[in-house]
VEXZANU-735165 format. One record per residue (C-alpha): x, y negated, z. Coordinates in steps of 0.02 Angstrom, whole numbers, padded with zeros to 5 digits, always signed. Each point is the difference from the previous one (the first is absolute). Layout:
<vexmis>
XYZ...
</vexmis>
This chain:
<vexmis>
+04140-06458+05471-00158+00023-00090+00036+00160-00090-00159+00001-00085+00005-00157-00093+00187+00036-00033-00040+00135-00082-00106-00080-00123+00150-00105-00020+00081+00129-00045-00094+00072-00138-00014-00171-00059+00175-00004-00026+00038+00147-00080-00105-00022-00131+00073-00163-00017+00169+00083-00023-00039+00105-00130-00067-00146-00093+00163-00111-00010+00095-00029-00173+00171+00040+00045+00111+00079+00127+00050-00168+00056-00186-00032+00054-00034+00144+00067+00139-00030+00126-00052-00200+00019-00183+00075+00050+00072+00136+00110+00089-00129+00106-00109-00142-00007-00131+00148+00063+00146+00027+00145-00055-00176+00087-00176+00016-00063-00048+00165+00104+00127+00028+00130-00005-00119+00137+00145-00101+00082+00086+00038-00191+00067-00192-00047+00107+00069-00139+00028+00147-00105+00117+00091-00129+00079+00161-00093+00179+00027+00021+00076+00125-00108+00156+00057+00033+00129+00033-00147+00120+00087+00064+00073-00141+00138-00074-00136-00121-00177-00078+00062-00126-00060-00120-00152-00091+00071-00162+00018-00089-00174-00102+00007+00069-00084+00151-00145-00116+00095+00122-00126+00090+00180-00054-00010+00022+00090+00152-00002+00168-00074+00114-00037-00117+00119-00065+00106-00026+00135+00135+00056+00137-00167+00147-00098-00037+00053-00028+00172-00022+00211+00013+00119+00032-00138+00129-00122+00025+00006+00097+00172-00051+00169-00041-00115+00022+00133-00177-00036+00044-00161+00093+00025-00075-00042-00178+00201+00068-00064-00028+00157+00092-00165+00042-00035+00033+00005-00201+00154+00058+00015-00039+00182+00052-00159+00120-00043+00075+00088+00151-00036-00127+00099-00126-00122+00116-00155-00012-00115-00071-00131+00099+00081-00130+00133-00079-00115+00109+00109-00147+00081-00096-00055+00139+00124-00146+00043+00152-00025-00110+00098-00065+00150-00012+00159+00073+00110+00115-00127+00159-00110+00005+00083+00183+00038-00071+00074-00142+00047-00111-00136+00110-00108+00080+00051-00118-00136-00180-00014-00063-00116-00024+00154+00069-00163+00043+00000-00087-00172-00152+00079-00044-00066-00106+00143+00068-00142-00046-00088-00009-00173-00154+00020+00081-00055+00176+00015-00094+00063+00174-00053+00160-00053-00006+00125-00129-00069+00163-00069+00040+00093-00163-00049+00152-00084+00099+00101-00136-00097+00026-00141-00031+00143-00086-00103+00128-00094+00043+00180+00020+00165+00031-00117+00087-00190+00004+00042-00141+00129-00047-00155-00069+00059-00139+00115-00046-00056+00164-00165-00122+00048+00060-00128+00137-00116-00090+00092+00036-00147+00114-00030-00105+00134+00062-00162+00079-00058+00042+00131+00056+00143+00147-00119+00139+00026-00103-00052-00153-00017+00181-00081-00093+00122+00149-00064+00195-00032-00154-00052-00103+00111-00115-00131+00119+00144-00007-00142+00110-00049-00062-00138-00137+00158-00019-00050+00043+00207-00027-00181+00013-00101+00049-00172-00108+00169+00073-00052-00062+00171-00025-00131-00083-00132+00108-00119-00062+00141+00151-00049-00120+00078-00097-00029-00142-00089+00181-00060-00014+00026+00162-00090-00156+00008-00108+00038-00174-00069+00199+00048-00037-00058+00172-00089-00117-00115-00099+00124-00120-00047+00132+00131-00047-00104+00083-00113-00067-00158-00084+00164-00047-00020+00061+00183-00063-00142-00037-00150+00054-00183-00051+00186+00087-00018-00080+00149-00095-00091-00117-00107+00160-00136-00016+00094+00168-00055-00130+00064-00141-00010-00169-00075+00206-00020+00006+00008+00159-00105-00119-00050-00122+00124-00145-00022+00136+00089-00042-00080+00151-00089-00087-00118-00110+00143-00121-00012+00150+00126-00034-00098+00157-00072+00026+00130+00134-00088+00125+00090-00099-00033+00183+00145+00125+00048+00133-00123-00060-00079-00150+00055-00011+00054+00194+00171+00065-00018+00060-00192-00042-00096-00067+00142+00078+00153+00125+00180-00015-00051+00004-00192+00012-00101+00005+00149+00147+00132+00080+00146-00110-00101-00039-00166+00066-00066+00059+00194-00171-00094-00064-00155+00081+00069-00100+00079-00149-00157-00104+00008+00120-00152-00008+00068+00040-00165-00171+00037-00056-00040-00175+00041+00151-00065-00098-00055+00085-00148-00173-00061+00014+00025-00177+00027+00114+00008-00182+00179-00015+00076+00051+00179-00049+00155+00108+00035+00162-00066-00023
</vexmis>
């Protein structure tokens, strides 16, 4: 492993991250960096784990999707068990897949069969929330050695701080478009029925609770001229 030029890969990278659009590209570039940097990687993905539901994100082959769904209809796997628990493995190597048929019995063998030699994967997180798990695989056994697991631990540990950079920054710019999409729904009806700001957020609140309709939503309504029934 050449660490030093790795490491210049690294920095590369991370200012890449901070320079995507979206939360959706930061993950695409945190994966596609997965295959990029570590070596033996063929394939890469996030699995988060909602409650026993799976939800693959920025996945680099149909194999990782596949290896996800295959996880949840069972309810085991390694990529399952690392998100599911901050308690638990951080990081897992699989040196040879065929090797941990005890393990996860139901999953070792059909994980095979799709394709998948080894793996690693790396829970990723910043220091008050879990975020999902990285999963990085192989087709081939004993792909993934000491020195990928090491790339691997300093990718994820970069790419959770940029997973949760990028969903702060998109919560908050969507927290002002729904504080601005409010404003400009009371206007409407303070101008349009003669009441106070007051009055006019109460409307929007007590249909909002009324009809189980998110506020922001009925603020929408209003703007785009359909009203309150």
């Amino acid at each position: 492993m050449d660490w030093g030029r790795f490491g210049q890969q690294m920095a590369s990278m991370a200012r890449d991250l901070l320079a995507q659009d979206s939360v959706d590209d930061t993950l695409e570039r945190i994966t596609a960096s997965a295959t990029e940097l570590v070596d033996g990687c063929d394939a890469a993905g996030i699995l988060v784990l909602h409650d026993a539901k799976v939800e693959t994100l920025a996945p680099t082959d149909q194999l990782v999707v596949d290896s996800d769904r295959l996880q949840e209809r069972l309810g085991e796997g390694p990529c399952f068990d690392a998100a599911h628990s901050a308690r638990g493995e951080r990081v897992f190597r699989i040196a040879d897949l065929t090797c941990e048929r005890q393990r996860w019995p139901a999953y070792a063998p059909r994980a095979h069969s799709l394709g998948v030699g080894s793996m690693m994967g790396f829970l990723l997180f910043t220091e008050d929330e879990d975020l999902g798990a990285l999963n990085l695989y192989s087709r081939k056994p004993g792909a993934f050695g000491e020195a990928g697991e090491t790339a691997g631990w300093l990718l994820a540990s970069h790419a959770a701080v940029a997973f949760s950079s990028a969903r702060t920054h998109a919560q908050m710019e969507q927290a002002i478009t729904t504080r601005h999409a409010i404003g400009e729904a009371m206007g409407i009806l303070m101008g349009g029925h003669h009441i106070t700001e007051e009055q006019a957020f109460d409307v929007l609140r007590r249909y909002s609770q009324e009809n189980n309709i998110k506020l922001r939503e009925v603020a929408r309504m209003v703007c785009a001229g359909r009203g309150l029934p």
